[in-house]
C-alpha positions as CSV (number, residue, x, y, z in Angstrom):
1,X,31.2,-51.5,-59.9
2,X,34.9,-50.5,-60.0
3,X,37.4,-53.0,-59.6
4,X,39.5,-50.8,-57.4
5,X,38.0,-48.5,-55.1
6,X,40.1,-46.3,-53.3
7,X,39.0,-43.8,-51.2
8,X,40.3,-42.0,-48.0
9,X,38.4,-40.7,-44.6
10,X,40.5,-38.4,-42.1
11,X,39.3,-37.1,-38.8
12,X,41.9,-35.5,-36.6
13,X,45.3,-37.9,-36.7
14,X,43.0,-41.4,-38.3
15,X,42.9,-42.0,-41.5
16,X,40.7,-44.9,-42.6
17,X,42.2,-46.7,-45.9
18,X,40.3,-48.8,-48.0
19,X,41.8,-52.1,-49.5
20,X,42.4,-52.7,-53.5
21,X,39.7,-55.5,-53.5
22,X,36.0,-53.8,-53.5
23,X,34.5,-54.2,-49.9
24,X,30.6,-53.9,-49.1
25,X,28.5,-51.1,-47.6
26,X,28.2,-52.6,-44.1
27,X,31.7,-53.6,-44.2
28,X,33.2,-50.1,-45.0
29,X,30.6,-48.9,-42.4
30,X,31.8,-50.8,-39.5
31,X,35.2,-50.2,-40.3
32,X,34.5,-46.5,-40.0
33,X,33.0,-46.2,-36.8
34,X,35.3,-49.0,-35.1
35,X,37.8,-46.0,-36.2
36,X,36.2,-43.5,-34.8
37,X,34.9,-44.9,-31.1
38,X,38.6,-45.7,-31.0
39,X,39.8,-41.6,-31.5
40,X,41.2,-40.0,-28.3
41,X,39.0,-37.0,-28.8
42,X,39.5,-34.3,-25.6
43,X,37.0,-31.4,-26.8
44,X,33.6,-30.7,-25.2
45,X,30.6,-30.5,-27.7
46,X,31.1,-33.9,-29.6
47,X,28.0,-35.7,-29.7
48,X,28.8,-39.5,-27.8
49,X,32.4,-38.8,-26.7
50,X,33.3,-38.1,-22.7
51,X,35.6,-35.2,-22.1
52,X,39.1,-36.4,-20.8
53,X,39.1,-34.0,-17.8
54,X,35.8,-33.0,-15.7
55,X,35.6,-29.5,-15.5
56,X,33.9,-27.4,-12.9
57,X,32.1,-24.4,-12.5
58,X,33.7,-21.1,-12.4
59,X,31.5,-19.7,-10.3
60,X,29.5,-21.3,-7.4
61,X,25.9,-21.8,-8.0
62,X,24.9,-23.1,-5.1
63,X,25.5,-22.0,-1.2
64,X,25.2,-23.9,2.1
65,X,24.7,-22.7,5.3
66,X,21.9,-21.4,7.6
67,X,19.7,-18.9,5.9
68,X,18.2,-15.8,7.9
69,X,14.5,-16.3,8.6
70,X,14.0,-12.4,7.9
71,X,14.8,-13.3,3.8
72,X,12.5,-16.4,3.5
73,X,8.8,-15.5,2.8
74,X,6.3,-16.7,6.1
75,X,4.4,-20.0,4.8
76,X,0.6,-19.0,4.1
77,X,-2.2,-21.6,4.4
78,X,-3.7,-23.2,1.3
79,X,-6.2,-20.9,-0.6
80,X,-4.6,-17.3,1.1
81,X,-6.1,-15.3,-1.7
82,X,-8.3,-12.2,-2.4
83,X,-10.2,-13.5,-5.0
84,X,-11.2,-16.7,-3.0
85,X,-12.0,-14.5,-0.1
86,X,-13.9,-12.2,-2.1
87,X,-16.3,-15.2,-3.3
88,X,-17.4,-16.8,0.2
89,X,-20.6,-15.3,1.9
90,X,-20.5,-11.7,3.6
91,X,-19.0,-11.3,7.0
92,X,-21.4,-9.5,9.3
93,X,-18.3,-8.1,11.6
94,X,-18.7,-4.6,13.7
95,X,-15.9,-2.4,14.0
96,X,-15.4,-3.5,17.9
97,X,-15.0,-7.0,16.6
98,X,-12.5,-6.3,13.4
99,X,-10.4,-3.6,16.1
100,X,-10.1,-6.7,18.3
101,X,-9.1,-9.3,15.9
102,X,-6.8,-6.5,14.2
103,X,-5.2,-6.2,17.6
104,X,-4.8,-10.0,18.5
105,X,-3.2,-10.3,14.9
106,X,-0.2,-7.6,15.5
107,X,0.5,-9.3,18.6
108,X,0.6,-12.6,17.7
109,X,3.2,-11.5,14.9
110,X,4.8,-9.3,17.1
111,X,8.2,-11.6,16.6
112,X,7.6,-11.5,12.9
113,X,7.3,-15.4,13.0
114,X,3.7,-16.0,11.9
115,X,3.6,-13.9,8.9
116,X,5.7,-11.6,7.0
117,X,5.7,-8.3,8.7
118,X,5.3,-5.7,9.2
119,X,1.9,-6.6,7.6
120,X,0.5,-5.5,4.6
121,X,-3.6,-4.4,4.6
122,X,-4.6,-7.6,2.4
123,X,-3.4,-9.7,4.7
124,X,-4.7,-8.2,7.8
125,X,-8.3,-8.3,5.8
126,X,-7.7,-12.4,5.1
127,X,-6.4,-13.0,8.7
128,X,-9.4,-11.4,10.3
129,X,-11.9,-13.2,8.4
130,X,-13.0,-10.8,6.3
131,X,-15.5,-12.5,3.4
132,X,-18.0,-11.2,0.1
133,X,-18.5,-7.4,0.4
134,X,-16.0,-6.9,3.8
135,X,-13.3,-7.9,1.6
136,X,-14.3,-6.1,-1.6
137,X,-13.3,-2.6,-0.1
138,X,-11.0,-1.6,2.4
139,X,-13.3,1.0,4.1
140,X,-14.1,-1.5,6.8
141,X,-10.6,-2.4,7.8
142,X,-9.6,1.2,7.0
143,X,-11.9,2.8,9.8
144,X,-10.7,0.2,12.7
145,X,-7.1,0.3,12.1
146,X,-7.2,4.5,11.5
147,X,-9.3,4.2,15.6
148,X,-6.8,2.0,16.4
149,X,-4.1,4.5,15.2
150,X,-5.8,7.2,17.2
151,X,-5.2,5.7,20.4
152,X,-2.0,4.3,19.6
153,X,-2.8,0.7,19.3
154,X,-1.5,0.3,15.9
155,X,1.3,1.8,14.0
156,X,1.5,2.4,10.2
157,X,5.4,2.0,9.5
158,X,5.2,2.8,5.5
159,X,2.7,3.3,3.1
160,X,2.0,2.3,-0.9
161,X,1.7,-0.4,0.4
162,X,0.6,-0.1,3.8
163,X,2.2,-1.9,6.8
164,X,1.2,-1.9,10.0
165,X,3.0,-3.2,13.2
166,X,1.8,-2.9,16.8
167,X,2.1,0.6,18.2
168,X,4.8,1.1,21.2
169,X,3.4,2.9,23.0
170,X,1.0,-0.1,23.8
171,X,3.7,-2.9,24.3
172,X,5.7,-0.8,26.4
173,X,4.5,-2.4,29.1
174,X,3.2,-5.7,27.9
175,X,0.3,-6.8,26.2
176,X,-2.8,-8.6,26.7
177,X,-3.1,-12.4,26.7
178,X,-4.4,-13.9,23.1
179,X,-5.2,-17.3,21.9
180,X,-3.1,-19.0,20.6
181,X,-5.5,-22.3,19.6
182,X,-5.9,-22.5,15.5
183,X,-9.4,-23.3,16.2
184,X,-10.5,-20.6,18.6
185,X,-8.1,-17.7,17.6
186,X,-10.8,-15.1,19.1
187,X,-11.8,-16.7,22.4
188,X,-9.8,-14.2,24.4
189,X,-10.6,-10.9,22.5
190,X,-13.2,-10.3,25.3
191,X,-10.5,-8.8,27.5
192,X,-9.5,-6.2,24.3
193,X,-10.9,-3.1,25.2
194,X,-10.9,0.5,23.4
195,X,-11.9,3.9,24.5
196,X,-13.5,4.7,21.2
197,X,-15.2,2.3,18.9
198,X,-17.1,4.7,16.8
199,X,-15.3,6.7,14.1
200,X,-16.1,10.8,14.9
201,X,-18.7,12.7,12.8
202,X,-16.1,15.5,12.1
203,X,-12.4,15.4,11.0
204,X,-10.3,12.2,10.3
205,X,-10.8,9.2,12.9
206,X,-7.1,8.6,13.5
207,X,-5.8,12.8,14.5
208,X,-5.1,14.4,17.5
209,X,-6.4,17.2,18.8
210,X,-4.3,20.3,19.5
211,X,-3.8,20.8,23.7
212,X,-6.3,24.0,23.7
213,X,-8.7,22.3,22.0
214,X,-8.5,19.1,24.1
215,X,-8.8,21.2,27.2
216,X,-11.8,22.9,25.8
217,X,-13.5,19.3,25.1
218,X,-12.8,17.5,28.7
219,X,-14.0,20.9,30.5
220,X,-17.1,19.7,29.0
221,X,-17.0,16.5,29.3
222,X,-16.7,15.9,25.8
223,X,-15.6,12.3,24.2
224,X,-12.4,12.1,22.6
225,X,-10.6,10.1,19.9
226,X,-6.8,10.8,21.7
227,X,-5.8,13.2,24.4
228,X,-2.7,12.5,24.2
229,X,0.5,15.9,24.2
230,X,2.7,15.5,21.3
231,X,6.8,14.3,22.7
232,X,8.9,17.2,22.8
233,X,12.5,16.3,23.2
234,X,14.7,18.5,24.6
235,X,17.3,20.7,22.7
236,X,21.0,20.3,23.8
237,X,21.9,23.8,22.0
238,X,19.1,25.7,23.7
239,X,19.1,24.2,27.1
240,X,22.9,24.4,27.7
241,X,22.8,20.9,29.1
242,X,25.4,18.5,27.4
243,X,23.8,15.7,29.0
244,X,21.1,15.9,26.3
245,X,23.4,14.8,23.6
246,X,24.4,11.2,25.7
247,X,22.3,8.4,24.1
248,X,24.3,5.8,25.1
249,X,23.3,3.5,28.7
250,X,25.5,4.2,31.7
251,X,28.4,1.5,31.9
252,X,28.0,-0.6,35.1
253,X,31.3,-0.5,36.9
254,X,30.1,3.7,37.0
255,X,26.6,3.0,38.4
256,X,25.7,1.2,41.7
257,X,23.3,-2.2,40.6
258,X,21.3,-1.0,43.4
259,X,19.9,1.9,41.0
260,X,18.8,0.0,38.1
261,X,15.7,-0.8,40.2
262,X,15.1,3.0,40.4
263,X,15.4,3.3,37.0
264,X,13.1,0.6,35.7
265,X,10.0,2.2,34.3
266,X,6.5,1.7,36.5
267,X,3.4,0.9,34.9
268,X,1.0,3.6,35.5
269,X,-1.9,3.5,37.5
270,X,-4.9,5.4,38.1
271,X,-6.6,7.5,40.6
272,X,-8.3,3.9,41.9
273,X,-4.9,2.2,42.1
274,X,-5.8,-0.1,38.8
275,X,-3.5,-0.2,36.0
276,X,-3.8,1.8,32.6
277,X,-2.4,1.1,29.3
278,X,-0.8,5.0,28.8
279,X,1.0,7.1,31.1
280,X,-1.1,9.7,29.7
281,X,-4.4,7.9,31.6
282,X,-2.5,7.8,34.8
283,X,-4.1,9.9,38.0
């Protein structure tokens, strides 16, 4: 060994001198890092020193608030999935049957609050209870929801995917009672009834027919899928009547309250005095 060991360590501003006698290992070790746990080190990166100053994020990360319950995805019970579905035994339902479960669906999620809507046709196949070879192919939900569209029950909003909502035309004046139990959904789908539960030999199950030719079928006393005249709104430029172009509700201080009951719509009847679903069916 060397009599006189010199030798010099610098980090930063410290400097760590050794002394003229010869020192040991674990000595000159310990010396070095009593030196450096004692450096006023400010960076951020240095393994086993704290940063002087906590620093915060330059941008926010995270929000607080309430969040809109149209941007959160519904909650779906536990094993909601095709596969699953697709596994269980075949479900023997009719067309009746899915058209009324279809129906008692839409209007339970008519506020959007029991599953994401408008709905897509997946999940109107696992909600009805559709099982095995009912759920393999879509031709058995696709024949009652295209009856349904025919008589304005159902409406398809968009398609690829496919949504469906309930039709207006059939809440405009309220809707049927439904269960709302989780263990008897279907114990009120008794009082659903359709004109047509059978999809038509000839053209597509959900068109209309064209007014000459559905006055040629009820002169015979022929069934039909929807009888129903296309909405033809009236055009301003044509008609000469600005009125046409006002969309907007008459301001009350113009109107007397008294009129409003006037102008509440009626819920049609027919030629018995009962009530109908359409205005169309009204005597």
């Amino acid at each position: 060994k060397p009599e006189r060991l010199a030798s010099e360590v610098e980090f930063g501003a410290v400097a760590v001198m050794a002394v003229n006698r010869p020192l040991s290992r674990r000595t000159t070790l310990l010396a070095c890092l009593v030196a450096l746990a004692a450096m006023p080190l400010s960076f951020v990166g240095y393994a086993g020193v704290r940063p002087t100053q906590v620093r915060t994020n330059s941008v926010a990360r995270q929000a607080r608030g309430p969040v809109p319950s149209d941007t959160v995805e519904k909650k779906k019970p536990r094993g909601y999935k095709k596969q699953l579905f697709k596994r269980m035994p075949n479900s023997n339902l009719s067309i009746e049957a899915i058209m009324k479960r279809i129906t008692t669906i839409l209007i339970k999620n008519m506020e959007e609050d029991f599953r994401d809507a408008p709905m897509k046709t997946v999940d109107l196949m696992k909600d009805v209870g559709l099982t095995g070879n009912q759920m393999k192919s879509k031709r058995f939900i696709i024949e009652a929801l295209q009856l349904l569209q025919a008589q304005k029950v159902v409406h398809k909003v968009k398609q690829n995917p496919a949504r469906w909502e309930i039709h207006e035309e059939y809440r405009k004046y309220g809707v049927p009672p439904i269960s709302r139990s989780k263990r008897s959904p279907w114990s009120l789908t008794h009082l659903l009834q359709f004109k047509r539960t059978k999809a038509p030999k000839f053209g597509p199950a959900h068109g209309l027919y064209r007014p000459k030719d559905r006055d040629f079928l009820k002169s015979r006393d022929l069934p039909l899928q929807a009888i129903y005249d296309p909405i033809v709104k009236p055009d301003p430029y044509s008609s000469g009547d600005l009125a046409d172009l006002d969309v907007n509700p008459p301001r009350a201080r113009e109107v007397d309250p008294v009129l409003y009951q006037d102008m509440l719509p009626e819920a049609p009847k027919d030629k018995d005095g009962k009530f109908v679903t359409f205005d169309q069916e009204a005597g």
